[in-house]
C-alpha positions in Angstrom: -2.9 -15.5 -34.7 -0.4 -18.0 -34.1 -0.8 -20.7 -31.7 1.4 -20.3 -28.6 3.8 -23.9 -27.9 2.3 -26.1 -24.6 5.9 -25.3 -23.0 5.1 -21.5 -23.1 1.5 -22.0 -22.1 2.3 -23.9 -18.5 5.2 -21.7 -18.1 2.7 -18.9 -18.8 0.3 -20.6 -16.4 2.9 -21.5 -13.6 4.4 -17.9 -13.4 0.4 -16.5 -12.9 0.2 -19.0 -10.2 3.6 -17.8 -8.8 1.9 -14.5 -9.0 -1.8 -14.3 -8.1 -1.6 -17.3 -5.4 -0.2 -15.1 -2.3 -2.9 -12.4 -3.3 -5.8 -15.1 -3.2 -4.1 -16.1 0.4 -3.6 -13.5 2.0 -7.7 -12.0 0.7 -8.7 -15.5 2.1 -7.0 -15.4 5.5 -8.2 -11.8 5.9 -11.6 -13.2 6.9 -10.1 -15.3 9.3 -11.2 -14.3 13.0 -7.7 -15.1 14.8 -6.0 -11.7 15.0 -2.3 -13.2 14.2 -0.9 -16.9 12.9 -1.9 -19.4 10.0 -4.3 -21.1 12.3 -7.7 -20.8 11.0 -10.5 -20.2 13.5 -13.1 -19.1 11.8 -15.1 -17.2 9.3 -15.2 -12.9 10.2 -15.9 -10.0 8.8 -15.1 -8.0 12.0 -11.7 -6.5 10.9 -13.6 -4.9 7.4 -16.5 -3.4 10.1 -13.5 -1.8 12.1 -11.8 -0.4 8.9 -14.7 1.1 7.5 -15.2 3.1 11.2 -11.9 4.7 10.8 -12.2 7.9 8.1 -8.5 8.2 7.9 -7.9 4.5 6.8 -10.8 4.9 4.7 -9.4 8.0 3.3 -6.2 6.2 2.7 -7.2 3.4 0.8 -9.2 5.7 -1.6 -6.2 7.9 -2.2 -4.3 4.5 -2.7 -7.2 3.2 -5.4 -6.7 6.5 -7.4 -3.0 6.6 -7.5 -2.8 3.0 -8.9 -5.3 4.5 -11.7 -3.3 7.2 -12.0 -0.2 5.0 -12.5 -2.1 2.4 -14.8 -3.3 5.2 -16.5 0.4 6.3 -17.1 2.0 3.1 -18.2 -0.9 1.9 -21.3 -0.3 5.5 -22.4 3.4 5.0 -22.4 2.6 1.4 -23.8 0.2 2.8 -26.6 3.1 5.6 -27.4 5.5 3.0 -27.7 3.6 0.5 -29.6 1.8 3.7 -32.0 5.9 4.2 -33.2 
C-alpha cells in the first residue's frame, strides 16, 4: 500500500478536527450543570436522569439510532455495489 504524502496526512488530520471537535464539545458541555451559556459550573448528570424519565424522548432517540442504521446500512451497500462494478 502506498504511503500517503505528510501534506495529505495533516490536511487529513486538520479536516477530522474540523469535524469531530464540535461533537467532542458539545458531549462535554452536556454534563455541564448551568442550564444555558458557555460558562462552566459544574460537573451533572441531572439532564441524562430527566431524559431517561420521559418515554417519548426515549422512544425518539431509539427510532433515531435505528434510522441512522438503516441509512448506514444503505450507503456501504450502495458503496459495496459501486466498488463490486
Amino acid at each position: 500500500m502506498k504511503k500517503l504524502s505528510l501534506p495529505l496526512r495533516l490536511l487529513s488530520g486538520f479536516l477530522y478536527l474540523f469535524l469531530y471537535a464540535p461533537i467532542a464539545v458539545v458531549a462535554l458541555y452536556s454534563f455541564n450543570a448551568r442550564r444555558y451559556g458557555m460558562v462552566w459550573s459544574g460537573f451533572t448528570t441531572q439532564w441524562y436522569g430527566q431524559l431517561l424519565k420521559s418515554s417519548e424522548k426515549v422512544m425518539a432517540a431509539v427510532k433515531a439510532k435505528a434510522q441512522g442504521r438503516a441509512d448506514m446500512g444503505a450507503v456501504s451497500a450502495r458503496i459495496k455495489q459501486k466498488l463490486s462494478g
